[in-house]
N, C-alpha and C positions, 0 to 999 in steps of 0.2 A: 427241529431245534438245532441249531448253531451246536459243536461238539465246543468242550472248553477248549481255553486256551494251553498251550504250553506252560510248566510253572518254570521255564531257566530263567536265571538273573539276566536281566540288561547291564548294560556296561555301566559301570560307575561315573559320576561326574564329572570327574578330569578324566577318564577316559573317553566322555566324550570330547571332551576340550582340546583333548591331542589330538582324536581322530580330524576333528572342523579344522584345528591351525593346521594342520598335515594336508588335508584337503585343500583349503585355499591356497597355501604355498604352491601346490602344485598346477592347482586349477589358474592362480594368474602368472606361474613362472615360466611358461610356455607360450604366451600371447603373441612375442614377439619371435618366437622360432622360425617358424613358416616367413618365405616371399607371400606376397600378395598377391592372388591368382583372379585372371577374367574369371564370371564382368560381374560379379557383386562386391567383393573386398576391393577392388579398383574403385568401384563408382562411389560407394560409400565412404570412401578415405578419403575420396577426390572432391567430393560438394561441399564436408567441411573445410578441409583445405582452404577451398574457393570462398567460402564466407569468412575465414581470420585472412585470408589475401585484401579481401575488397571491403573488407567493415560493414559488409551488408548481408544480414541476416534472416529476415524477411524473404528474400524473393530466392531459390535458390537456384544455383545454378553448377551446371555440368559443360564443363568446358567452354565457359564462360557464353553458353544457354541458357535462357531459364527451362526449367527441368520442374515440372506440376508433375509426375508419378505420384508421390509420396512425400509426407508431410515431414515437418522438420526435428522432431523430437531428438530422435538419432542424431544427427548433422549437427544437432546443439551441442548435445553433449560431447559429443569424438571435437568438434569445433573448442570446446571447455577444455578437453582433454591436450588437445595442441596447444595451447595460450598458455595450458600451466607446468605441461611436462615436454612439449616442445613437437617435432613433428618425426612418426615415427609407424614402425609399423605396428608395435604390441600397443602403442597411443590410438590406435586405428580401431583397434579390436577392444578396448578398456571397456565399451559401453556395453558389446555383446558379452562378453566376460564375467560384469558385474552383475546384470541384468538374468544369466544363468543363476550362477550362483545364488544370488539371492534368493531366486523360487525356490532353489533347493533349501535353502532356512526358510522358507516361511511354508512351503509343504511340509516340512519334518512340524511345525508348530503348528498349523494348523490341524495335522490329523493327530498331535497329542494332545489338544483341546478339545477336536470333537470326541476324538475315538478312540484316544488313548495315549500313555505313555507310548508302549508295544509298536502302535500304527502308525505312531510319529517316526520312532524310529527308522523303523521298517522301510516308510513313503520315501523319506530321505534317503537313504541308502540306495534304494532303488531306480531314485530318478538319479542321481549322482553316478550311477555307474551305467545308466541304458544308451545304446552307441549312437543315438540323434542327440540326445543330450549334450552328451560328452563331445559329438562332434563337432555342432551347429554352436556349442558354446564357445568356441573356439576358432567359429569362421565369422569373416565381419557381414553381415549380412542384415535384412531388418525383421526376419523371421523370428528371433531369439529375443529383440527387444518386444514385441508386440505378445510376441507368448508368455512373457513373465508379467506384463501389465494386463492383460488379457488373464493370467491367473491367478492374479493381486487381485482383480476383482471377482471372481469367482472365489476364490479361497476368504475373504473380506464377507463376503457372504454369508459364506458357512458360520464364519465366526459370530457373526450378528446372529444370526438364526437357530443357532445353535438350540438345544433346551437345557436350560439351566443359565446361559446368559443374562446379567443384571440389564436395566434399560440404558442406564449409560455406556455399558459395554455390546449393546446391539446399538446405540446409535453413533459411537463411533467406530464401528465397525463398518457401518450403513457409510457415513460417511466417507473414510477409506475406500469403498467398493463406488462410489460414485467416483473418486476422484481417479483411481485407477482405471475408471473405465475413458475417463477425458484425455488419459494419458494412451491408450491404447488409442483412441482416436487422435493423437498426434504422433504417430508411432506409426499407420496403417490406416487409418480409415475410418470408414462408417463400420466397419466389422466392432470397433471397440466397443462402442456400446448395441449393435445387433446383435452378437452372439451372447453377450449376458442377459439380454432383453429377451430373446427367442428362448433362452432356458430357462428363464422365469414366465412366461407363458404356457411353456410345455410341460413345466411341473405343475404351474395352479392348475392346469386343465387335468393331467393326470391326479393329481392329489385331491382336486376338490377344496384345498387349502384355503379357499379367496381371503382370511383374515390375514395371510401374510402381505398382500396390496398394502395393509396398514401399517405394517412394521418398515416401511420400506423409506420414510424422511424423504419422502419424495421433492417438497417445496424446497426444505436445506437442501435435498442433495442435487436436486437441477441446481440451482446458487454453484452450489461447488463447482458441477458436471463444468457449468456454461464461463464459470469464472477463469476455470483453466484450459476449456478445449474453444472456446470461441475468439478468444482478443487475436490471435495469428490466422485464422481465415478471413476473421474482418480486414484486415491489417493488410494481408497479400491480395486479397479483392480489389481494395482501395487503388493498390498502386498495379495492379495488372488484370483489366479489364478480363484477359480473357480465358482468366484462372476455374472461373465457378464451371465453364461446360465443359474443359477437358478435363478437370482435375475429377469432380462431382459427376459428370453423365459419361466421358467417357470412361476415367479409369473404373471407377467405383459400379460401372451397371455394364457398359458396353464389355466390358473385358469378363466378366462373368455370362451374362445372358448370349453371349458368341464368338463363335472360332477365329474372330478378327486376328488374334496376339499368336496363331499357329502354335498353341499349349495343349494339343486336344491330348485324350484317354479314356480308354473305356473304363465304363462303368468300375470296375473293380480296379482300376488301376492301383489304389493307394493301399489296397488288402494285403500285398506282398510287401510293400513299402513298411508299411506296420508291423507285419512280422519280423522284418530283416531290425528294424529301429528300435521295436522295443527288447531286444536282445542285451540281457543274456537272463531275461527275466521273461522268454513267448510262453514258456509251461507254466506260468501263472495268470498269463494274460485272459484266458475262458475262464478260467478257477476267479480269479476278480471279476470280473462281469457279472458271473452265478451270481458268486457272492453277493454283489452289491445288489442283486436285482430280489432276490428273497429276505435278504436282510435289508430293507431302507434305512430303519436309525445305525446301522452298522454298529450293535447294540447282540444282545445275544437275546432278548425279548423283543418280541413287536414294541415297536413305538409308542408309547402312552400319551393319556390326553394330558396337557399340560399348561394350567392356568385356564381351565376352561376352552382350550385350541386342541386339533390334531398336533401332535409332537410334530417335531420336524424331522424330515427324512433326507438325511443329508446324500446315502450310499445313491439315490434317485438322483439327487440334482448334480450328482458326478457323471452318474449314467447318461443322463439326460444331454448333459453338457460334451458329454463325449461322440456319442450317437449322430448329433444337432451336429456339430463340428466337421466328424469324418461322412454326413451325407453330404452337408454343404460341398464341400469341393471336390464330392465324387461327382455331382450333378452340374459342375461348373463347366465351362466350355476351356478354360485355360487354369491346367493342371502342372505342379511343379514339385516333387518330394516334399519340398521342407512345409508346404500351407497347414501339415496336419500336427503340425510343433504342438502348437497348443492344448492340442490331448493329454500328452505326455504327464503334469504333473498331477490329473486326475485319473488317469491311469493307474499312476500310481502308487496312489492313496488306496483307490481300487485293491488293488495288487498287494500291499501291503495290509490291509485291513483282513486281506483272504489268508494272509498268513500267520498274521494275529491268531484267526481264529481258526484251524486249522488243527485235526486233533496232530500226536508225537506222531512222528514217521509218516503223512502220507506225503512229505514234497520232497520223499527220497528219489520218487519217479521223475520229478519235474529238474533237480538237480543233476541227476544221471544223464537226462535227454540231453542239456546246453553239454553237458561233458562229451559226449558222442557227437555233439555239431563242430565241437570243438576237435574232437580227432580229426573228422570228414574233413573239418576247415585245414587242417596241419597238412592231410596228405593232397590236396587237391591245389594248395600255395606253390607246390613245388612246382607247378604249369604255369603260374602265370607268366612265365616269359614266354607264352606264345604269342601276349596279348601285344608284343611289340611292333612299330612299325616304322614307317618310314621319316615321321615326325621324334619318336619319341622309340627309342630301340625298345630290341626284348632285354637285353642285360640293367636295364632302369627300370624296369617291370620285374626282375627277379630281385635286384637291389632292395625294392621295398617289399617284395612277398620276404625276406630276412628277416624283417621289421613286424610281418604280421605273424609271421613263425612264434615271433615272441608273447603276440598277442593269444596265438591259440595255444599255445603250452598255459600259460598264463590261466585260458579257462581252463584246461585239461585240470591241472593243479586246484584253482578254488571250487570247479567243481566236484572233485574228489573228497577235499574239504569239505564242503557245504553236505557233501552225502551222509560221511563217516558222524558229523557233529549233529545232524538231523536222526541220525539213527538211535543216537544218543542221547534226545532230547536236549540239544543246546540249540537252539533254533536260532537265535541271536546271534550267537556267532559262528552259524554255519549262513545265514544271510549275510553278514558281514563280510564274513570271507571270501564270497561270490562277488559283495560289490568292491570291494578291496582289490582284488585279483583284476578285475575287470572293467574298472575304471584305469586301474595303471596301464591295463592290456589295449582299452579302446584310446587310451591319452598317446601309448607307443605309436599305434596305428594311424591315428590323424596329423601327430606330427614327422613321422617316417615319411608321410605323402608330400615333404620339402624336395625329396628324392624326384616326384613326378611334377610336383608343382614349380620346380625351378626352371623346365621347361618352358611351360606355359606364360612363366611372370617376365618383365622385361625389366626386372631390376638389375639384373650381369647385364645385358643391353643397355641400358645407361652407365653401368659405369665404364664401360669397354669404350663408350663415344664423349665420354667427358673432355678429353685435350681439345673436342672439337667445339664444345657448347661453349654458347656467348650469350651474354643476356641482351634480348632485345630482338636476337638473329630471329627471321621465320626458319617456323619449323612443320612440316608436314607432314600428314599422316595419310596415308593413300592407298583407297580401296579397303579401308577399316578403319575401327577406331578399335583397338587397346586399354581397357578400362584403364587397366595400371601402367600407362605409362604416361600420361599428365603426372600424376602421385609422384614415383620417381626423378621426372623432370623437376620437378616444384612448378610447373608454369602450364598452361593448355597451350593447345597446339591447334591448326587449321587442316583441319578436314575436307579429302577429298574426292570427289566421285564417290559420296558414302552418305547414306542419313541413320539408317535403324533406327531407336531409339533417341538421336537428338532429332528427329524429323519436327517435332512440333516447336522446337526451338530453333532451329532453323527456319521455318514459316514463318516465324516471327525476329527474328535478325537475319535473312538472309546475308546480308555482306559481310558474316565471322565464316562462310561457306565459299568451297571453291567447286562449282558442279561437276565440271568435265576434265578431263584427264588434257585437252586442249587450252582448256583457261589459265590448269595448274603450269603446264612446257611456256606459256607466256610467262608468268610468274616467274618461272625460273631461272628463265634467260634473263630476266632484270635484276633479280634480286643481288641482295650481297652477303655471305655467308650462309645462305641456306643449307637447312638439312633436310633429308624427307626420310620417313618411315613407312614399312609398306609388307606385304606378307611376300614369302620370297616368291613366289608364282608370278607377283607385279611386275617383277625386273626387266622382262623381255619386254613387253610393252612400250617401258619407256625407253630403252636399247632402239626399239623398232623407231621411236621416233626424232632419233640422234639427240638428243640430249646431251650433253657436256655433264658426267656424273661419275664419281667414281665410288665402289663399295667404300663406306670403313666399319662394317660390321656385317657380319653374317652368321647368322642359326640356320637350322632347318624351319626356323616358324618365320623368321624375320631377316630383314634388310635391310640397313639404313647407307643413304646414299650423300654425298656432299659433293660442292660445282668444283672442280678442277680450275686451278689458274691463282686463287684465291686466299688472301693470306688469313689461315683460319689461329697466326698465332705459335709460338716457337714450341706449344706442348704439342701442339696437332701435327707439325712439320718432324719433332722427333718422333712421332708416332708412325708417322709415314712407312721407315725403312719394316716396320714389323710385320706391317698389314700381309696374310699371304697374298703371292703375288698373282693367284688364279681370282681373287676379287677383283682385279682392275679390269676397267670397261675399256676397250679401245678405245685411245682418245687422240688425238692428235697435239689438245692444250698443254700449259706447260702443269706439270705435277703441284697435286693436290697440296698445301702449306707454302708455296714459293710463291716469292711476293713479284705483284703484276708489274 
């Protein structure tokens, strides 16, 4: 038997009112802090771009590629997002933003309906302050939209299936869980509706449940499913034949079933992943598993029969859902941190439902431990300026261990709290206090990392080469591509000696492609105003093969070069006398801005 629960008060009504406006203020007032860092906040800022550029929404494209990875969901909205609030970096990130946030409202509602005032809050709290959460909310990426519509429709579920549910409130809940799942397959894939479909498989089979097949509005909810997730595959089939075998066989099978995408991991890779992401809540993380696994109705009685059916077991079809989830992409061939996002707000509930129920004092042990990873964390920061190098020093490495200083005092602090009010029996707001503390700690943390991410981004790179940009000028990118620096420019650029990732778009427009470092010194010599971009390692190459170039920008990551002779414009020519003078290439033409 389940021990009771805790009797402390939960916070009053407006106090939760203030805690949510407190919370979103801060959760979207940081969107725009951070540069945009390679290659997912580039790419994803850059295809909607490219669709309010071109008025063409349907097919989409990367650097002016077509681009079949992934579907358009995202690129709509961040595209929505430019046309209404203009073109930006925190406009970049509004969808990942929103799309966070929200599951944290509707997991705090979901598990006060199934499971509780108590587990609502708790759920909330929890995913609100755990540092994937908090991080990945905050990075522009497509992992964070597909995990909140990915748990719209699991959480949509619970709500319909609940016991105790009216039939109008389980069909349109049924409803909602079909539609969220058409949205997660325009968001990512066939996973949207596979991972709901695989976890309602694996509960009728473990529950024996099969009358729930009939709660399920299957006729409406195909209608739904097909109404929202089918009209943009027909659509981009139509106009680009050769969308169905890359998009469909190879992203969606080939990239799972083999080590083509060079993402391998072994088997436990994502165990430690897990542990570090569901922080500052890992000592509850076995305590919820237990939990949910002996408790299924997450009820303090076994599940009862209800209306003549087995009750429903929701604590299972968390479990189940979680389990299903982190095997998947342990068994995958291409493995990458953020795939097991989607765990997170069933976690949770998980986790919070363990707490609910939970007699006074035993998560004084579990409180203490994050307090102690949080000392370990304080004194071992103080090294990370070993981590520096040649790219990126160690004094920019200890700059932002400052930043995480503040994040581990930060636990030291709510976990001291959370121990002292758990001792106490105030469980509520000794939980609070953890996620409190440690949301602000993990919000410090992610946007401290402008410190190491301003390296990476080429947004001071553009505007350091503004006197030289002309619209219309070619412009080149050489021996790479730069997610974020199309973004920055406003315009895409021509690619050279380079495919990665636009390889399949270049298959198919070879002539937006320049192949060899030979085709590009042609181009050169002819062109008028050109620029080129390039990693600084490139530079000697083209040096070796006399080129007419002189630096006007240089990092340790990057070089951009322009033709000598050529009149790049009276802002470029006063920019001239600045440039240091160990960037110019021997040249013999006349200086860079002097007119021919």
């Amino acid at each position: 038997m389940t021990p009771s629960p805790p009797q402390d008060r939960l916070p009053s009504r407006s106090m939760l009112w203030v805690l949510a406006i407190m919370l979103a203020a801060l959760w979207f007032g940081v969107l725009g802090y951070r540069d945009l860092v390679p290659t997912d906040e580039g790419r994803y800022a850059e295809i909607p771009r490219e669709m309010v550029a071109s008025g063409n929404w349907v097919t989409p494209r990367l650097d002016g590629l077509k681009y079949f990875e992934k579907p358009p969901l995202q690129y709509w909205a961040t595209a929505v997002a430019y046309e209404v609030f203009g073109l930006g970096q925190w406009q970049a990130r509004l969808w990942t933003g929103l799309t966070g946030f929200f599951t944290i409202l509707l997991t705090g509602y979901a598990g006060w309906r199934v499971f509780g005032a108590r587990t609502g809050l708790y759920a909330a709290a929890i995913l609100a302050s755990s540092l994937y959460w908090v991080a990945m909310g905050h990075i522009n990426t497509l992992d964070m939209g597909v995990s909140a519509m990915l748990a719209g429709s699991l959480l949509s579920f619970l709500l319909a299936q609940r016991d105790g549910a009216t039939p109008a409130q389980s069909r349109n809940w049924m409803w909602a869980c079909w539609a969220f799942m058409a949205l997660a397959l325009l968001s990512k894939g066939l996973i949207g509706p596979a991972f709901p479909g695989m976890t309602l498989v694996l509960y009728t089979l473990l529950t024996r449940d099969w009358g729930l097949w009939k709660r399920l509005h299957i006729v409406t909810g195909l209608l739904i499913f097909l109404a929202i997730g089918l009209p943009w595959h027909v659509l981009v089939q139509l106009r680009n034949p050769e969308f169905f075998d890359y998009y469909f066989i190879y992203q969606q099978f080939t990239r799972f079933l083999t080590p083509e995408l060079a993402r391998p991991g072994p088997w436990w890779y994502f165990f430690p992943i897990l542990l570090l992401a569901v922080l500052p809540w890992v000592g509850g993380l076995f305590g919820g598993l237990r939990h949910a696994w002996k408790q299924p109705s997450g009820m303090e009685a076994s599940s009862a029969v209800v209306a003549g059916r087995p009750g429903f077991k929701p604590n299972w079809a968390l479990l189940i859902w979680t389990v299903f989830i982190f095997a998947f992409f342990s068994a995958s061939h291409s493995k990458l941190p953020s795939y097991i996002l989607p765990v997170f707000p069933a976690l949770a509930l998980m986790i919070g439902n363990h707490f609910a129920h939970a007699q006074r004092g035993v998560l004084r042990w579990q409180f203490a431990l994050y307090g102690f990873i949080s000392l370990a964390a304080a004194a071992g920061l103080t090294q990370l300026w070993r981590a520096g190098n040649a790219v990126t020093p160690g004094a920019l490495y200890q700059q932002y261990g400052w930043w995480l200083e503040i994040t581990a005092l930060l636990g030291i602090v709510g976990s001291a709290l959370a121990w002292r009010w758990e001792t106490a029996g105030r469980r509520s707001a000794a939980v609070l206090a953890l996620a409190i503390s440690m949301f602000l700690g993990f919000t410090v943390a992610s946007q401290g990392f402008q410190i190491l991410g301003r390296t990476a981004s080429t947004k001071d790179v553009v505007a350091a080469i503004r006197p030289w940009l002309h619209a219309g000028q070619p412009f080149y990118v050489v021996g790479t591509y730069d997610q974020t620096l199309p973004f920055y420019l406003r315009r895409t650029v021509t690619v050279v000696e380079y495919q990665g990732e636009l390889h399949f778009g270049i298959t198919q427009q070879p002539q937006l492609w320049v192949p060899t470092l030979a085709d590009f010194a042609q181009r050169w010599q002819q062109d008028r105003l050109p620029l080129a971009f390039m990693p600084a390692g490139q530079l000697g190459a083209l040096r070796a093969m006399h080129l007419p170039l002189q630096v006007i920008e240089q990092t340790p990551r990057y070089v951009v070069i322009a033709k000598p002779g050529q009149n790049y414009g009276a802002a470029a020519q006063a920019a001239v006398p600045r440039l240091p003078a160990a960037w110019d290439a021997p040249t013999t033409t006349p200086p860079i801005g002097a007119k021919p």
